[in-house]
N, C-alpha and C positions, 0 to 999 in steps of 0.2 A: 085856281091855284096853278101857279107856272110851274111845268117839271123842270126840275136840276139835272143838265148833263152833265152825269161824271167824265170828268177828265182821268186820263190817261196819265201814269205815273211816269214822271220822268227822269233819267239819270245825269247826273252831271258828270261830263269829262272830268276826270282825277279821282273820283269822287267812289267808295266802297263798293259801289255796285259792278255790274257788269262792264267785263273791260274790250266787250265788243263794240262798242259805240266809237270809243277812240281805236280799236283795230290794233293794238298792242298789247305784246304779252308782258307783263305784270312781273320783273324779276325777282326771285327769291329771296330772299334774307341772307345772305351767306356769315356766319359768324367768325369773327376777325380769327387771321389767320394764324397771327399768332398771339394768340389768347392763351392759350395753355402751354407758350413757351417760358423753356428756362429762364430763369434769369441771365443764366452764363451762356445762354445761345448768340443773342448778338455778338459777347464778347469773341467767343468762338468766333464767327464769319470774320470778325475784323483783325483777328489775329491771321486767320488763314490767309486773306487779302493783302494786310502787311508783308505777310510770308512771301507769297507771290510776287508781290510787287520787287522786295528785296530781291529775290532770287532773280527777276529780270534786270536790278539794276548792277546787281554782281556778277550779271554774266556780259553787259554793255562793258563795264569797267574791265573789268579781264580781256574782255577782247580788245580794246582799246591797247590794256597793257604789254599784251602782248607782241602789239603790231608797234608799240616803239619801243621796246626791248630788240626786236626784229630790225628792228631801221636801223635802230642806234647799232646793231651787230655788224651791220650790211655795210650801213655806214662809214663804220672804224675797218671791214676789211675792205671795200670797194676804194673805197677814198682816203682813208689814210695815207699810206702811200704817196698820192699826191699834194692832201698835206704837209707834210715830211719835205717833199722835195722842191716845194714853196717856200719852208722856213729854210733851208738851207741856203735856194738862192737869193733869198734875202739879205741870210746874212753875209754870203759871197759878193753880194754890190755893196753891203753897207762895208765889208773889209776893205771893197777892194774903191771904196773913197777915203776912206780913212787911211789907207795908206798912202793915196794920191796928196789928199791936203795936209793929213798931220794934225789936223783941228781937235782940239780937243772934246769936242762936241761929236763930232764924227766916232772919236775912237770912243767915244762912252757908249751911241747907240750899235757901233760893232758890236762892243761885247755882250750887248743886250739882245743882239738879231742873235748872237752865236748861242748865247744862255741858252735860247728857247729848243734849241737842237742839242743840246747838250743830253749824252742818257741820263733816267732817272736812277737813284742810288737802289739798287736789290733790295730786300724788305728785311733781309740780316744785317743789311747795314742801318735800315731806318729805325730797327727796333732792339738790336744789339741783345742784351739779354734778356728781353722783354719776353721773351716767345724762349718757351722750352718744348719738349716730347711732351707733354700735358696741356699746350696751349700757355694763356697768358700767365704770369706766373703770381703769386701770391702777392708780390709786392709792388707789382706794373696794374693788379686788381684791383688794390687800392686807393691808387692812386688816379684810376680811371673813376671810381665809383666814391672819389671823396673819402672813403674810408682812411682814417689813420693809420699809418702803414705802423706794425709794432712788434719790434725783434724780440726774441727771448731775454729774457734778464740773466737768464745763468742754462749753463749745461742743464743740471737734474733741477726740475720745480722743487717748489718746498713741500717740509713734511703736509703741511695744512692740505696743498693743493694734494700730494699723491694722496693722501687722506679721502678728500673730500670725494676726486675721481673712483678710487677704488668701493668707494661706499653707491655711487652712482651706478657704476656698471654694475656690481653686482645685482643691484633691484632693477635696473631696468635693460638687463641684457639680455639682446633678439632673441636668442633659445629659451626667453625661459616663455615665448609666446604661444599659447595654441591654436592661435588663429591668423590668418594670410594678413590680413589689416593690423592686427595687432602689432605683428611682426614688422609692418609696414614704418608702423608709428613708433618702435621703439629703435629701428634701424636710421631713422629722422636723426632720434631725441641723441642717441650713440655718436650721431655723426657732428652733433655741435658740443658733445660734454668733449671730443676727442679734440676739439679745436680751442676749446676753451684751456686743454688742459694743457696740447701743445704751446700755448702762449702763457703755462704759469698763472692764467685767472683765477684766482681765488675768489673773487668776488661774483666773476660769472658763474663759478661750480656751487656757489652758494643759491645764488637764483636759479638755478637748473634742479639745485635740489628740491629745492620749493614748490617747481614750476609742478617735478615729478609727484610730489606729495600729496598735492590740489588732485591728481587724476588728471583725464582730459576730460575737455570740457565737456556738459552737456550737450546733447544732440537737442539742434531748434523743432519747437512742434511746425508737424508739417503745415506748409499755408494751405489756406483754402484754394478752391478751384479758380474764383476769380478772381485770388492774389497771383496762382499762379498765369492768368492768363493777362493780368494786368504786367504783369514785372515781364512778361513774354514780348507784352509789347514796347514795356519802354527799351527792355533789348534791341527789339529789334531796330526803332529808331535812332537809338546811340551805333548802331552799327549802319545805318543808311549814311547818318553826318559823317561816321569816321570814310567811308568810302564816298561821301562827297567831296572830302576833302583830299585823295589819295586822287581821285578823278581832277579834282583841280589842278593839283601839280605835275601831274603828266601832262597838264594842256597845256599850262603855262610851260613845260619845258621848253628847250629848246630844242629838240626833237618834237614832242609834240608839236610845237608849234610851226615844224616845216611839215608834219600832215596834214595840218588844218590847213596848209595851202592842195595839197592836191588828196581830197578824201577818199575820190574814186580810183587812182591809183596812183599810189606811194612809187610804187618802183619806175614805174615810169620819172619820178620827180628825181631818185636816186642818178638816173641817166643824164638828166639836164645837168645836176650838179657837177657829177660827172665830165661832161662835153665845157662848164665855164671853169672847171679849174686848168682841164687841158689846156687852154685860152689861156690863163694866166699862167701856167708856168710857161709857156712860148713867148708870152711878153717879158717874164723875166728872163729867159736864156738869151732872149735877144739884148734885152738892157746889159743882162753880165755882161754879153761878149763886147757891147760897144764900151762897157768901165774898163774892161780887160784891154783895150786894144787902144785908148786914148792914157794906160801908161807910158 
């Protein structure tokens, strides 16, 4: 009988046994990390991120804004001036052919060069009685806001309306509130029965009285945490568009748009413009004096 050499047990690489054979240590099992997070946890990180993000795009837009509020200032006091004195000798050549030929074409753009130097009319004149001690007035208010401008019908309202008024104030007058809000809400409600009553509404002091009768309205149940962190965020992205779009029209201005020519320094760019309008009022003084001298 042949003897049986036992063989020697062997492990395979990968395999449950000892993991000296492949010379690797064996990583642990880590349980997912976030396993036992909230539900409202993500929401959380992406609101905060939103947040952030906003916060850096509203501080790019404000400096942006800033710096052509700044030009546009720089601007109107550095160079005005010589725009000023550009439109004048414009229209001092454009007179002073119009006087030379008589053309009727001549004297139409004379007084079109002279318009533009013309001063603008003070803003008591542009708005006459539009503007009192109180700001804009009740019936220049309406008329801005589409509202129906609507005079009293008579001296004293009628018995109905004083009726209807005196029954209103009395139930919903500010003192009779014990509370800072209350007071709040009924100093509101006071201040449209007095407008309604000013203008003789009868049928508004009717719906006012109704309005009071109902109470105010129910307080909403508060939302959940992930309503609140949802409506946080669609906030916050209705407020990136509105300042995407507030950042557009600053670029597209026309200010804006002489930064985007020099971004690394504006004021330097103030100077050039500066040194080409000098250039062109010397070419106009020179053109006036030769229309002035060939009368």
């Amino acid at each position: 009988m042949s003897e049986q050499t036992e063989q020697p047990e062997q492990t395979v690489p990968g395999d449950s046994g000892d993991s000296s054979v492949t010379g690797e240590e064996r990583p642990e099992a880590r349980p997912d990390e976030h396993s036992d997070e909230r539900p409202e946890a993500r929401l959380e990180r992406a609101v905060r991120a939103a947040e952030q993000a906003l916060i850096e795009f509203e501080i790019a837009v404000e400096t942006f804004r800033v710096e052509v509020e700044n030009f546009s200032r720089l601007h109107h006091q550095k160079l005005g001036p010589m725009y000023s004195r550009l439109d004048e000798l414009d229209a001092l050549i454009a007179e002073a052919k119009a006087a030379r030929s008589g053309d009727p074409e001549d004297l139409r753009r004379a007084r079109e060069a002279r318009s533009l130097v013309m001063p603008m009319p003070g803003v008591d004149e542009l708005f006459h009685d539009w503007l009192g001690s109180d700001g804009i007035s009740d019936d220049a208010g309406a008329m801005l806001t589409d509202r129906p401008v609507r005079p009293p019908e008579r001296v004293r309202p009628t018995e109905e309306v004083r009726r209807l008024y005196r029954e209103l104030v009395r139930r919903a007058h500010p003192d009779l509130a014990q509370e800072e809000a209350e007071r709040e809400r009924r100093d509101a409600f006071i201040a449209r029965v007095n407008a309604a009553y000013g203008r003789g509404d009868a049928e508004l002091l009717r719906v006012l009285a109704e309005e009071w009768a109902a109470g105010p309205a129910p307080e909403a149940a508060a939302p959940s945490e992930s309503e609140e962190l949802y409506a946080r965020l669609e906030w916050l992205a209705q407020r990136k568009e509105l300042l995407a779009l507030v950042a557009r029209e600053l670029e597209d201005s026309a200010i804006g748009s002489m930064l985007r020519m020099a971004p690394e320094d504006p004021d330097r760019l103030l100077e050039e413009i500066a040194e080409q309008l000098l250039a062109q009022v010397s070419e106009r003084e020179a053109e006036l004096a030769a229309a002035l001298a060939a009368e």
